[in-house]
N, C-alpha and C positions, 0 to 999 in steps of 0.2 A: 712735233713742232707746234708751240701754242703761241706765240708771238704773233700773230696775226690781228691784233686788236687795235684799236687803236683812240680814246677819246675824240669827238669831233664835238670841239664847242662855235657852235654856229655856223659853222664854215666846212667843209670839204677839208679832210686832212690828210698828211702824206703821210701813207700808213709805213709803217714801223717807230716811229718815232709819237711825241703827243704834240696837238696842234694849239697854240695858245695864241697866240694873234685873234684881235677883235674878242677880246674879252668880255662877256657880258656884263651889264654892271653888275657890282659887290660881287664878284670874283674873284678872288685873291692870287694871287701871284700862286704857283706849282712849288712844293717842295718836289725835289728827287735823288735819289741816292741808289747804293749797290747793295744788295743783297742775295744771299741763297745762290750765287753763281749768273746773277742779271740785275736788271734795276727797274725799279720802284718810281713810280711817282701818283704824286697825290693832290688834290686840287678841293675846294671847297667854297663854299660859299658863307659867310658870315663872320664876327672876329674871332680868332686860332684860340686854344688854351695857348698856356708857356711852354717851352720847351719841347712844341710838337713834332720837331723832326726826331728828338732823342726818342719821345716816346715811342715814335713810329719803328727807329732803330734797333730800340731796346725788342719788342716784342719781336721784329722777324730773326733779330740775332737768336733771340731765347730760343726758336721755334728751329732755326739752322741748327742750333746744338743738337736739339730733339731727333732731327729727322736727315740730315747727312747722311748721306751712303757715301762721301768722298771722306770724312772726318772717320779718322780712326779711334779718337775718344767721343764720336757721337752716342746718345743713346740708342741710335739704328744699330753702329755699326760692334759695338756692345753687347745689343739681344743676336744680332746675329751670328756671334762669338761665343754663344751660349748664354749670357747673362739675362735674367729676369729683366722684362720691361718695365721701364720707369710710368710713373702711371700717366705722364703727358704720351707717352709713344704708345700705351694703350688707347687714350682718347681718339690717336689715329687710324690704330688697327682697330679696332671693333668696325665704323665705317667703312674701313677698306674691303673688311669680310663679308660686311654685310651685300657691298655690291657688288663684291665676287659672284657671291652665290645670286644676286638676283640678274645678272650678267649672263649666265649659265657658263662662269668662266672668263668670258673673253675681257673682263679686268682683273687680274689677278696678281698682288705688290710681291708674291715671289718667285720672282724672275731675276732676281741679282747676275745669277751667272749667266742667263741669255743675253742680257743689254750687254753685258761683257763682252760676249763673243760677239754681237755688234757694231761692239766697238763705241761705245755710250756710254760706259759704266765704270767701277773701279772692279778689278779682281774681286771674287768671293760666289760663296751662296748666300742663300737667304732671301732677303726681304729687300726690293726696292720701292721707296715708296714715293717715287719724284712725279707720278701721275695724279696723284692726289695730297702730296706734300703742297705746293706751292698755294693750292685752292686754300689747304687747311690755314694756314699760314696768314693768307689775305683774311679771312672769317674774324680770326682773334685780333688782325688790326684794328677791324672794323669792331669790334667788341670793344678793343681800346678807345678807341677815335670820340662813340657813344658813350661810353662813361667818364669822357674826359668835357661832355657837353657837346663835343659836334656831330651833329645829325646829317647834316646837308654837304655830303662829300661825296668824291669815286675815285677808287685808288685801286691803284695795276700794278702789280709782279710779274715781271716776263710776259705777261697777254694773258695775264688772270687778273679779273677784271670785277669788281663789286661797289657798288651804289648804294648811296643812301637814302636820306628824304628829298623831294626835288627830281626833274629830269634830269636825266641825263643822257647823251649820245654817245654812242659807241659807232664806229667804224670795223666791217668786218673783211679784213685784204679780198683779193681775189686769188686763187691760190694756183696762179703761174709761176713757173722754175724763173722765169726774165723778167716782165713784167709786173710793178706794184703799183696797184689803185683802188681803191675803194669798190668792193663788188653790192656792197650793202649797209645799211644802217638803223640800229634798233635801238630806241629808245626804254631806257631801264632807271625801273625807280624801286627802290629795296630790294633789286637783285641782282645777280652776278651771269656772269658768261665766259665760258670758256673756248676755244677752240683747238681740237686737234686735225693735225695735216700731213702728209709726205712731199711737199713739192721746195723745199729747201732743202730738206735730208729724208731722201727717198726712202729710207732702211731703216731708221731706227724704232719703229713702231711695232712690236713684238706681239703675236698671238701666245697669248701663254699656253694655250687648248694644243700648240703643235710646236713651240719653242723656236719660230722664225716668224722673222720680220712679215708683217702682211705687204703684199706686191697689189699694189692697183696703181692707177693712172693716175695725175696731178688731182690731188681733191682733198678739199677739208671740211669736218662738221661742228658747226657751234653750236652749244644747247646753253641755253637758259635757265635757270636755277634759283631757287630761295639764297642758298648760298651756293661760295663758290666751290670748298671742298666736293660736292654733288658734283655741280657743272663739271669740274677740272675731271672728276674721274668718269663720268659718262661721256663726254667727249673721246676718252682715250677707248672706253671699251665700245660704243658706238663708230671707231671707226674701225677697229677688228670689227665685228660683226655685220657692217656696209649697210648700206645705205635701203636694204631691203628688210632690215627689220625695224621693225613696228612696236614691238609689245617692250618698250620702254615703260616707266615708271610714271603715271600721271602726275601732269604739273610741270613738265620738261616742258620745254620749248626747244623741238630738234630742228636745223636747218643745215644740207648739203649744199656744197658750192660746187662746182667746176668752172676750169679757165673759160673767161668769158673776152668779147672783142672790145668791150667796149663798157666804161662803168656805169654801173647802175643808177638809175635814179634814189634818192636818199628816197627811206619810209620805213616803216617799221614790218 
């Protein structure tokens, strides 16, 4: 579950959604759109290039081609069929491997047939790589956004979330199965955040080390990141591995939640 995010400009915002009321000045109205199986929105400071929604469009379509586990002419779904990976789906696996093994496992993208029998996933084996797909995904936006002239932006995929030049606020849910509110708030300037959780869909977060779901009580952890592909996949193997390990990667920013009575004061 990584939707847990939520933009707060200036205000207390109602998380699952993004909060745009009381706009700061020179803040531009939110593009937002669907992509990768959720939606996108993106917000900025300063004047747009032309044709910024296309742009934005064009890269996570490009990147859905790439990395699909639901697309039968994806390039995932392709290598996983046997075929040579194309060299964008290698860009993703080397990363993924790399923090498999520094993980000591507990994120590992081949699990295809276990998210399956979860009930998460499309039939097959192979390679799922929706833990660190959607981060990677956001990364090259954000590459586009920069070379297109805008710096001062932050833009979210499903609760993957990356910043540019400038503050900016992030809202982190409280992660009760009833209850939505703001349990915290971190401000982020050149970096991303992720968060993963079981308190919407209790099951689908897979130890690939024992090929079933991890069972813990409502809780979710968001890490902090240079970028977001990192954040999006240490999130998922930080929360297999709970909340007692430590020996993460420096430069993380790890933070656990449990359901709390009452929301927190905003800070960082």
């Amino acid at each position: 579950m990584k939707r847990a995010l939520a933009i707060a400009l200036g205000f207390a915002a109602v998380l699952g959604v993004m909060a745009w009321k009381s706009l700061p000045p020179r803040l531009e109205s939110p593009l937002t759109g669907q992509s990768m199986g959720t939606t996108w929105t993106l917000a900025w400071r300063g004047k747009p290039p032309e044709r910024l929604r296309q742009e934005v469009s064009d890269v996570l379509s490009h990147w859905e081609q790439v990395l699909s586990s639901w697309r039968e002419d994806s390039d995932l779904s392709r290598f996983n069929r046997g075929a040579a990976p194309s060299d964008d789906l290698l860009r993703v696996l080397g990363p993924a491997r790399e923090i498999r093994d520094a993980s000591g496992g507990a994120f590992d993208p081949a699990v295809l047939a276990q998210v399956h029998a979860a009930g998460c996933g499309p039939p097959g084996t192979g390679m799922d790589l929706s833990a660190i797909g959607k981060g990677f995904a956001v990364d090259r936006v954000g590459e586009k956004l920069r070379a297109l002239g805008l710096d001062d932006f932050v833009f979210e995929l499903g609760g993957e979330v990356l910043t540019g030049d400038g503050n900016w606020q992030v809202d982190i849910e409280n992660p009760d199965p009833v209850r939505r509110f703001t349990q915290r708030r971190v401000t982020l300037k050149n970096q991303a955040i992720a968060t993963s959780g079981n308190y919407h869909q209790p099951n689908h977060i897979i130890d690939p080390r024992s090929g079933r779901p991890v069972v813990r009580g409502p809780s979710s952890v968001s890490v902090i990141a240079a970028d977001c592909a990192t954040a999006d996949a240490w999130a998922t193997a930080l929360f297999v591995l709970g909340p007692e390990f430590k020996d993460f990667p420096a430069g993380l920013r790890v933070t656990w939640q449990w359901p709390s009575d009452t929301a927190a004061t905003p800070g960082n």
